[in-house]
Structure formats: structure tokens, C-alpha cells
Backbone atoms as SQL, in Angstrom:
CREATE TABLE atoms (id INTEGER PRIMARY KEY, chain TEXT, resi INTEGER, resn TEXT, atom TEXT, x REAL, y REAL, z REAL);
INSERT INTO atoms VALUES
  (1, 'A', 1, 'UNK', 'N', 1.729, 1.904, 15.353),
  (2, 'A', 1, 'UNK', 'CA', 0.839, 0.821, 14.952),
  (3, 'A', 1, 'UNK', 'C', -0.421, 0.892, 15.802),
  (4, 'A', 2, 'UNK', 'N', -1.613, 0.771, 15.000),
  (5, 'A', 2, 'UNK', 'CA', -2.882, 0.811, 15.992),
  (6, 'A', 2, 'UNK', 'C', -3.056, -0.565, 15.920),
  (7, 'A', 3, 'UNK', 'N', -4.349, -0.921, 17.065),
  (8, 'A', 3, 'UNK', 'CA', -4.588, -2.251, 16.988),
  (9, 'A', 3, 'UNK', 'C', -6.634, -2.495, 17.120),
  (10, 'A', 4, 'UNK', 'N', -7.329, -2.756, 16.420),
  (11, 'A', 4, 'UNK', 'CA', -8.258, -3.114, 16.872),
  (12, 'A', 4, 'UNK', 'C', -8.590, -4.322, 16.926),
  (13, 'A', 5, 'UNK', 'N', -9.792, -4.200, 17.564),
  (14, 'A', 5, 'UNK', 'CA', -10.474, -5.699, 18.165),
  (15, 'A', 5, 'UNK', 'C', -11.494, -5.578, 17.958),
  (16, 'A', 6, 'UNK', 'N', -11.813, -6.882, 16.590),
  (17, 'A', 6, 'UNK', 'CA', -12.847, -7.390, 15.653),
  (18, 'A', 6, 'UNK', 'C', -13.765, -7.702, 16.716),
  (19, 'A', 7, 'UNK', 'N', -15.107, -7.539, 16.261),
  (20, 'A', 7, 'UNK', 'CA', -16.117, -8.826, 16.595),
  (21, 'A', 7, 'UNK', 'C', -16.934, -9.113, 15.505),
  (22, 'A', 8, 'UNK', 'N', -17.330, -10.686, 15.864),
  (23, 'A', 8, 'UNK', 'CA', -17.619, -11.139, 14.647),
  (24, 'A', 8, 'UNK', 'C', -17.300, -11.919, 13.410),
  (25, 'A', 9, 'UNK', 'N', -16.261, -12.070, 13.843),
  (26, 'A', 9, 'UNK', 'CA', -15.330, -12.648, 12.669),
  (27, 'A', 9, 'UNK', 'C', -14.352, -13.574, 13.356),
  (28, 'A', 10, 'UNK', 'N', -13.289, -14.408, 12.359),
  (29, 'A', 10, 'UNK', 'CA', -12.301, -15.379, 12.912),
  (30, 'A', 10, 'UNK', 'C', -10.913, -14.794, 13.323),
  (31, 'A', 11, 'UNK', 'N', -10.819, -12.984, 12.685),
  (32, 'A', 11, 'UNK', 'CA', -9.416, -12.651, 13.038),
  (33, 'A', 11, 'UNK', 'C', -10.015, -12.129, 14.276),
  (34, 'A', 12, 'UNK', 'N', -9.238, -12.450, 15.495),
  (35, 'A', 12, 'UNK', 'CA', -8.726, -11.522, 16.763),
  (36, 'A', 12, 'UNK', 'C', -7.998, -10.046, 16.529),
  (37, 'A', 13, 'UNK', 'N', -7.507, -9.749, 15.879),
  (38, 'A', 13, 'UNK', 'CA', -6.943, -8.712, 15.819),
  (39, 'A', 13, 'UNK', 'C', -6.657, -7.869, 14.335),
  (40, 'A', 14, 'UNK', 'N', -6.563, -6.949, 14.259),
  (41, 'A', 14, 'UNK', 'CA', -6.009, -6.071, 12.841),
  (42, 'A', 14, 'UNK', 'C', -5.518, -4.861, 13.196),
  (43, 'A', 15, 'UNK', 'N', -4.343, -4.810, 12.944),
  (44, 'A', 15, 'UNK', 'CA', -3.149, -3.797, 12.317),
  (45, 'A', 15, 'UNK', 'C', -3.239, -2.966, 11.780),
  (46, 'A', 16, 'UNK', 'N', -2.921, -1.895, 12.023),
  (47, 'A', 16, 'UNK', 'CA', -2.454, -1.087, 10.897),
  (48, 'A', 16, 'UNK', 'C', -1.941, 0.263, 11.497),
  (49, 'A', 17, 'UNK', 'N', -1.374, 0.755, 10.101),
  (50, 'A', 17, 'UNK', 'CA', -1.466, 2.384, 10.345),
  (51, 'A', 17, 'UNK', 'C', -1.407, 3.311, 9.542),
  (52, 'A', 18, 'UNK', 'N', -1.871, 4.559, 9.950),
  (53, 'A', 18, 'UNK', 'CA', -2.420, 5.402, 8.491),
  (54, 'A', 18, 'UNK', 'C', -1.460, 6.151, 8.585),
  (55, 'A', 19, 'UNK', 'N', -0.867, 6.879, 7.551),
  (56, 'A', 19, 'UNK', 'CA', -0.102, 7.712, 7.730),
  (57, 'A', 19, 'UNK', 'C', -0.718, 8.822, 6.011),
  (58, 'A', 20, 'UNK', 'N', -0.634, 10.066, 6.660),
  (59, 'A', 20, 'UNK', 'CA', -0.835, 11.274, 5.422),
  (60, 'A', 20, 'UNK', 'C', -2.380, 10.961, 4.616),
  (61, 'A', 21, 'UNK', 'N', -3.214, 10.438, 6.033),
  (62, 'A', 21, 'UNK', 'CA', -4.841, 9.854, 5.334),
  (63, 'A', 21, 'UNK', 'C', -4.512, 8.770, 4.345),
  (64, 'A', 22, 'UNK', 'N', -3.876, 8.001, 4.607),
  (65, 'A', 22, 'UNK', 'CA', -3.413, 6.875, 3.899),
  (66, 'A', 22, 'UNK', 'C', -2.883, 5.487, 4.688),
  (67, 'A', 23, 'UNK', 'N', -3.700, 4.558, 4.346),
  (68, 'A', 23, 'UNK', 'CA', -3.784, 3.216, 4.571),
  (69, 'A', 23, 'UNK', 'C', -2.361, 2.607, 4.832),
  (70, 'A', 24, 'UNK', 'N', -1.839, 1.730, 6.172),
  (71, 'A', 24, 'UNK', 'CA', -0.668, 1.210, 5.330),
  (72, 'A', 24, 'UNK', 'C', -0.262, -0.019, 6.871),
  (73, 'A', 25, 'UNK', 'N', 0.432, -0.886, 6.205),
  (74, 'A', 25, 'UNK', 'CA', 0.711, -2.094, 7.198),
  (75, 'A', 25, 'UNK', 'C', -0.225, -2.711, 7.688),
  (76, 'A', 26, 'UNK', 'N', -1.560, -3.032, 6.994),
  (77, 'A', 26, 'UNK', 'CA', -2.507, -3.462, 7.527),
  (78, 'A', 26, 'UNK', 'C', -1.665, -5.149, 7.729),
  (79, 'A', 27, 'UNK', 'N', -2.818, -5.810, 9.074),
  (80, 'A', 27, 'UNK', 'CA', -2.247, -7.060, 9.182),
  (81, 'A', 27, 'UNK', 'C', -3.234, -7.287, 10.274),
  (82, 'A', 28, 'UNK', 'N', -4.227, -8.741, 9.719),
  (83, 'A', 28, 'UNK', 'CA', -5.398, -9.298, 10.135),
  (84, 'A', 28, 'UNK', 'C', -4.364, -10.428, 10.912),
  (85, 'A', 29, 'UNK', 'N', -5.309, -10.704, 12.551),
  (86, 'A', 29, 'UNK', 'CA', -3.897, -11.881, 13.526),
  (87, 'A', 29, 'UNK', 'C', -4.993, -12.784, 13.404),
  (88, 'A', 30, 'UNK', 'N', -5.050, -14.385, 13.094),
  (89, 'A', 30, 'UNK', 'CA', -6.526, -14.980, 12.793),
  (90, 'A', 30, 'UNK', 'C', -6.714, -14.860, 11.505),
  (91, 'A', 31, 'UNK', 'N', -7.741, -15.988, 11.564),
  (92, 'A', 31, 'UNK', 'CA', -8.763, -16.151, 10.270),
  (93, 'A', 31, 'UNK', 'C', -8.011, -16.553, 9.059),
  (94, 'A', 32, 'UNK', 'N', -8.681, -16.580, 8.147),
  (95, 'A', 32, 'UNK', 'CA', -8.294, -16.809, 6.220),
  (96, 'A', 32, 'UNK', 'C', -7.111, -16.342, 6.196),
  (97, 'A', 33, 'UNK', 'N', -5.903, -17.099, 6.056),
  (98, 'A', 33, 'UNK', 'CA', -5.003, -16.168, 5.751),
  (99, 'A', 33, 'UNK', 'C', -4.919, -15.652, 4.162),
  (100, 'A', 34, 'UNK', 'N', -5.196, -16.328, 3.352),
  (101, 'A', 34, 'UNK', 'CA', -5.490, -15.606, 1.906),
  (102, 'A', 34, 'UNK', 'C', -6.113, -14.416, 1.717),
  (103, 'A', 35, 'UNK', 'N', -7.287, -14.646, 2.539),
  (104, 'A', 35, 'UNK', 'CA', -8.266, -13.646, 2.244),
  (105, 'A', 35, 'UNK', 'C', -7.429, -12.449, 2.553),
  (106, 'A', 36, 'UNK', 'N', -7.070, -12.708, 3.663),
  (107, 'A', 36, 'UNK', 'CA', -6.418, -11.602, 4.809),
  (108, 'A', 36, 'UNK', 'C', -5.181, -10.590, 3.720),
  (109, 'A', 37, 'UNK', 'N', -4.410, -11.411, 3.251),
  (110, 'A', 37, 'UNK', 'CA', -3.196, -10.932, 2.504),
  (111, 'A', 37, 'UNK', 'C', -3.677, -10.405, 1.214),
  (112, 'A', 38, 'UNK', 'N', -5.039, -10.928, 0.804),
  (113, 'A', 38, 'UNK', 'CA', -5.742, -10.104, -0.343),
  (114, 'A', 38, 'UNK', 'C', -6.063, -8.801, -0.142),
  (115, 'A', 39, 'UNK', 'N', -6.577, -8.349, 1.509),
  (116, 'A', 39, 'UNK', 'CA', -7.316, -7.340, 1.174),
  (117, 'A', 39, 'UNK', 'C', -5.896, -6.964, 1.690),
  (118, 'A', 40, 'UNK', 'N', -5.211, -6.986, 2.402),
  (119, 'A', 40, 'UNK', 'CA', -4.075, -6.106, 2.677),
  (120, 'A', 40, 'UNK', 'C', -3.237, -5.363, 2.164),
  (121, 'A', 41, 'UNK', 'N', -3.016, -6.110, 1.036),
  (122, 'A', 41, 'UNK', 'CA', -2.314, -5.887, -0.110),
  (123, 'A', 41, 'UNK', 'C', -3.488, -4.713, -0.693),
  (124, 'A', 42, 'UNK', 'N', -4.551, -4.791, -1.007),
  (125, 'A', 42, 'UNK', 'CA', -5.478, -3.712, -1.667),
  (126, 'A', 42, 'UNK', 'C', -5.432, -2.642, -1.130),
  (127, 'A', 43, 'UNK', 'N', -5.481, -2.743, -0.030),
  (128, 'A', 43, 'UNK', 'CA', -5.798, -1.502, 0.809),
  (129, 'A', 43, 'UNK', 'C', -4.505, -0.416, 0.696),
  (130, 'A', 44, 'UNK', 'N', -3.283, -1.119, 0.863),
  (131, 'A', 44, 'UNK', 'CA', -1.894, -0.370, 1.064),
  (132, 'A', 44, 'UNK', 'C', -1.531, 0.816, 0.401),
  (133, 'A', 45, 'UNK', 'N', -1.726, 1.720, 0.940),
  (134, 'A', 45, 'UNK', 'CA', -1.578, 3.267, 0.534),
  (135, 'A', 45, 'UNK', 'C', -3.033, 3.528, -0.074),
  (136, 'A', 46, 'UNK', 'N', -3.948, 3.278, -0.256),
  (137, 'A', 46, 'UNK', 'CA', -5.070, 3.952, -0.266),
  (138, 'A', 46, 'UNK', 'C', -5.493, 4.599, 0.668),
  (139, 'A', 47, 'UNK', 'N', -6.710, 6.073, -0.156),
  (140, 'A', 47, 'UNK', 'CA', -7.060, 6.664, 1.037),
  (141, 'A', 47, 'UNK', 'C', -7.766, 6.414, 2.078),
  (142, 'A', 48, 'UNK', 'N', -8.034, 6.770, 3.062),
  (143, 'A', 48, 'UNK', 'CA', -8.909, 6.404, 4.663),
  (144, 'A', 48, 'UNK', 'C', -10.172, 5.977, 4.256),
  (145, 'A', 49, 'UNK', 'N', -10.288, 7.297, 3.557),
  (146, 'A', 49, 'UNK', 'CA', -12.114, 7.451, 3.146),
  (147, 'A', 49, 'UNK', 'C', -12.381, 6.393, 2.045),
  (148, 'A', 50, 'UNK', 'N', -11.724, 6.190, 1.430),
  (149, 'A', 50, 'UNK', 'CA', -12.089, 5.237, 0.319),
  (150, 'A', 50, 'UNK', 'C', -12.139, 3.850, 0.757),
  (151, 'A', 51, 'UNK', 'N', -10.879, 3.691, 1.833),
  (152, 'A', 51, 'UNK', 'CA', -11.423, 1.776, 2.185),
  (153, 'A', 51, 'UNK', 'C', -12.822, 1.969, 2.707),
  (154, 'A', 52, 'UNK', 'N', -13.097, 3.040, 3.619),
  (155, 'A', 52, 'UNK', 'CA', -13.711, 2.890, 4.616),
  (156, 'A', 52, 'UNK', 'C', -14.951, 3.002, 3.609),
  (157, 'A', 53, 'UNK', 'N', -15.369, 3.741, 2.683),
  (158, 'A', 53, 'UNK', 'CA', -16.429, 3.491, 1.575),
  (159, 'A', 53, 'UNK', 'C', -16.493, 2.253, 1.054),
  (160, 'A', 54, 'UNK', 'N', -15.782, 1.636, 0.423),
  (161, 'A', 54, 'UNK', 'CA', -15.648, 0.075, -0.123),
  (162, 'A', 54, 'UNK', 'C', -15.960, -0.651, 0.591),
  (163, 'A', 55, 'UNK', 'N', -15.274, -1.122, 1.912),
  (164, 'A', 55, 'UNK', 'CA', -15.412, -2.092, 2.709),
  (165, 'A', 55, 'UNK', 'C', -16.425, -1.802, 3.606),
  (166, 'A', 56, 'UNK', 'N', -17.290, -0.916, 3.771),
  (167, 'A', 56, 'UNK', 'CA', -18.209, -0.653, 4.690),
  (168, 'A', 56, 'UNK', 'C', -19.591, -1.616, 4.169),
  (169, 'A', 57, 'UNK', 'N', -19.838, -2.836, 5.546),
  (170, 'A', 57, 'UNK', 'CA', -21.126, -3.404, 5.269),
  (171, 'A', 57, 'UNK', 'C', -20.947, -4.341, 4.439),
  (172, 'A', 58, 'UNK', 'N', -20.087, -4.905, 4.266),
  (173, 'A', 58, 'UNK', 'CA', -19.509, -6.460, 3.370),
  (174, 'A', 58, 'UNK', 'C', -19.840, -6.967, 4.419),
  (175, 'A', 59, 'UNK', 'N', -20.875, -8.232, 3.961),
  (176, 'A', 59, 'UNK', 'CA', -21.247, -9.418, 5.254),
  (177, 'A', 59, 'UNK', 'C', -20.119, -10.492, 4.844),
  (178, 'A', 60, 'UNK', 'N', -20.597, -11.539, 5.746),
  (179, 'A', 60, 'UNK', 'CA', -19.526, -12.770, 5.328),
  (180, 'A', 60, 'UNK', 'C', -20.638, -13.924, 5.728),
  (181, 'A', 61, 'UNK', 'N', -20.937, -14.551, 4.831),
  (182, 'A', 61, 'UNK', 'CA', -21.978, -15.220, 4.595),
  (183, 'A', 61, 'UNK', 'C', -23.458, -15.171, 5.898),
  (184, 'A', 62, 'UNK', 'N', -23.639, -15.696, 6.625),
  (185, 'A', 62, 'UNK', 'CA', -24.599, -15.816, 7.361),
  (186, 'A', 62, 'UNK', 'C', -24.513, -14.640, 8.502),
  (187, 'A', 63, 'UNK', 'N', -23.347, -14.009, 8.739),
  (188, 'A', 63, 'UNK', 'CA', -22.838, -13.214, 9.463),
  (189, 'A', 63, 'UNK', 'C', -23.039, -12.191, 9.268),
  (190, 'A', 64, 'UNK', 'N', -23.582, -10.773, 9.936),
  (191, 'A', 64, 'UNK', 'CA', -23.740, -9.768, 9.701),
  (192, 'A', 64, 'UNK', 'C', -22.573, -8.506, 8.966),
  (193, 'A', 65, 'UNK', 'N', -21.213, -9.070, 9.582),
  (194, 'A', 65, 'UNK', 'CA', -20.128, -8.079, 9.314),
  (195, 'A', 65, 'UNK', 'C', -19.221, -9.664, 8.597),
  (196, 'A', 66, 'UNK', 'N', -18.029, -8.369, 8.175),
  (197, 'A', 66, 'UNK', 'CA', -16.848, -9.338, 7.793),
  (198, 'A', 66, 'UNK', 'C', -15.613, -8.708, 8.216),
  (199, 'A', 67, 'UNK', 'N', -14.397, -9.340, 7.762),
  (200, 'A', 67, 'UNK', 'CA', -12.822, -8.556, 7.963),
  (201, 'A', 67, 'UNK', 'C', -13.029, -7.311, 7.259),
  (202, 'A', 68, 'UNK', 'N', -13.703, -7.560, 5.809),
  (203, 'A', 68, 'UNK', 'CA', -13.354, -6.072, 5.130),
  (204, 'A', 68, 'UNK', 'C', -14.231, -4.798, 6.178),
  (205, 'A', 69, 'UNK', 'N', -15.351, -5.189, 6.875),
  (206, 'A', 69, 'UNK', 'CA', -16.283, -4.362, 7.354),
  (207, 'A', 69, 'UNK', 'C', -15.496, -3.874, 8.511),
  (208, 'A', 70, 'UNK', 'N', -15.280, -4.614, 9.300),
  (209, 'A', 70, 'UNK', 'CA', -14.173, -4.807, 10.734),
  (210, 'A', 70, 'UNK', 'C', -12.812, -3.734, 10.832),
  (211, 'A', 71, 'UNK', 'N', -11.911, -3.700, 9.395),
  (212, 'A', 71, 'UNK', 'CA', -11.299, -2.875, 8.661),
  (213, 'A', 71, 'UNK', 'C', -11.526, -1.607, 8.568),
  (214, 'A', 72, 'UNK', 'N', -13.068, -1.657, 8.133),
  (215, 'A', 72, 'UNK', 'CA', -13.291, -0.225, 7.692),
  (216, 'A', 72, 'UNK', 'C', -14.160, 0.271, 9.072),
  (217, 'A', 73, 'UNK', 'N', -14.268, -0.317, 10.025),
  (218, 'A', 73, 'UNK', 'CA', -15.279, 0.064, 11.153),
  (219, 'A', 73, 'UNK', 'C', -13.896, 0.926, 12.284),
  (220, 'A', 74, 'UNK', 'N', -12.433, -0.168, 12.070),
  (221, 'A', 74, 'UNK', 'CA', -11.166, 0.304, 12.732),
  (222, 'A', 74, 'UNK', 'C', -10.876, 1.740, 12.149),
  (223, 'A', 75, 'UNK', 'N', -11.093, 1.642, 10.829),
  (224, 'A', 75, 'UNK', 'CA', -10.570, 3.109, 10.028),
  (225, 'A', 75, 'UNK', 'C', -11.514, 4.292, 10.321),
  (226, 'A', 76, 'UNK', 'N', -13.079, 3.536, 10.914),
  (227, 'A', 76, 'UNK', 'CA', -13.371, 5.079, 10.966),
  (228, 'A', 76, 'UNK', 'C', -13.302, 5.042, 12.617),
  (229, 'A', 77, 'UNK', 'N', -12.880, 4.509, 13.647),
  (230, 'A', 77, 'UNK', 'CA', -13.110, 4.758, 14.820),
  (231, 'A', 77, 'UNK', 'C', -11.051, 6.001, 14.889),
  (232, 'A', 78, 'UNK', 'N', -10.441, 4.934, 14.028),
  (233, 'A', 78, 'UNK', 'CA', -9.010, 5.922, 13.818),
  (234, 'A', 78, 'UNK', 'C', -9.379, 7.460, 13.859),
  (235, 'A', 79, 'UNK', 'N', -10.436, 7.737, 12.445),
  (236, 'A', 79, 'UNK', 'CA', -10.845, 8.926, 12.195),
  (237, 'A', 79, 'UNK', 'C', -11.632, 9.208, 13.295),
  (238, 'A', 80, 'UNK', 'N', -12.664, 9.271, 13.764),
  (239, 'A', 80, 'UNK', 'CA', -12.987, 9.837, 14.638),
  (240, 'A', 80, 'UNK', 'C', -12.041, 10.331, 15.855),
  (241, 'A', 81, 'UNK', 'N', -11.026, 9.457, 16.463),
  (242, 'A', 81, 'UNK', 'CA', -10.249, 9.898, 17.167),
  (243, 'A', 81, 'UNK', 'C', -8.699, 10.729, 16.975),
  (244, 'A', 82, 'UNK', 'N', -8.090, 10.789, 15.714),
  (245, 'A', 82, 'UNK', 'CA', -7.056, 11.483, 14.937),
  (246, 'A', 82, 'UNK', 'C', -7.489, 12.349, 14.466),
  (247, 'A', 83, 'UNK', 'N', -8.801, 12.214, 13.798),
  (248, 'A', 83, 'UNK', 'CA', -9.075, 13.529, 12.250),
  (249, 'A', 83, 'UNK', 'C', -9.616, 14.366, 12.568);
């Protein structure tokens, strides 16, 4: 399980882990929990590159970043250090 640490946002923490370039057990600690279980659920077994395309640069209203951005900022710091 990796763990990063958001800034910017209401979750403290997000989960996950990739396995075979593939998305999986994501889990936002904090914030919306709806929202949270929405994108989680989306993401699950998708590829690396593809959340990290989608969710890259989603603001959250007045805020520069969001969870989905935060997500995909964890997925590429993963890649940079695994891939």
C-alpha cells in the first residue's frame, strides 16, 4: 500500500496501489466521502496513465487542485519512482 499526502484539499491522506500498471485500492482518509467512493470506484483497475490523463488539473472550485488532481499527482510521483 502506498500512501500520499495531499495538499490542498480536505482529504489528509490517499491510498492506493498499482499493481501490473493498474490502479487498485484507492482510499481518500478525509473529505467528501461520496465524492471519494465515486472516484474510487472509477479508477479501480484502470490504467496508471489514463487516471493520471483524466484527473490531471481538475480544480475544485476556488482552489487550484482537487482529490481527482491529488490522485493523479500520487500516480505520477508512483511512476516516477517504480517505472
Amino acid at each position: 500500500m502506498n500512501t500520499f499526502k495531499p495538499s490542498g484539499i480536505c482529504a489528509m491522506a490517499i491510498n492506493y496501489e498499482v499493481e501490473d500498471g493498474k490502479v487498485k485500492n484507492v482510499k481518500f482518509l478525509g473529505g467528501c466521502p461520496g465524492n471519494h467512493k465515486g472516484i474510487e470506484s472509477l479508477v479501480e483497475g484502470m490504467d496508471i496513465d489514463f487516471v493520471i490523463d483524466r484527473l490531471s488539473g481538475i480544480t475544485c472550485g476556488h482552489r487550484s487542485s482537487s482529490c481527482p488532481d491529488q490522485l493523479a499527482k500520487a500516480l505520477k510521483e508512483y511512476k516516477a519512482e517504480n517505472m
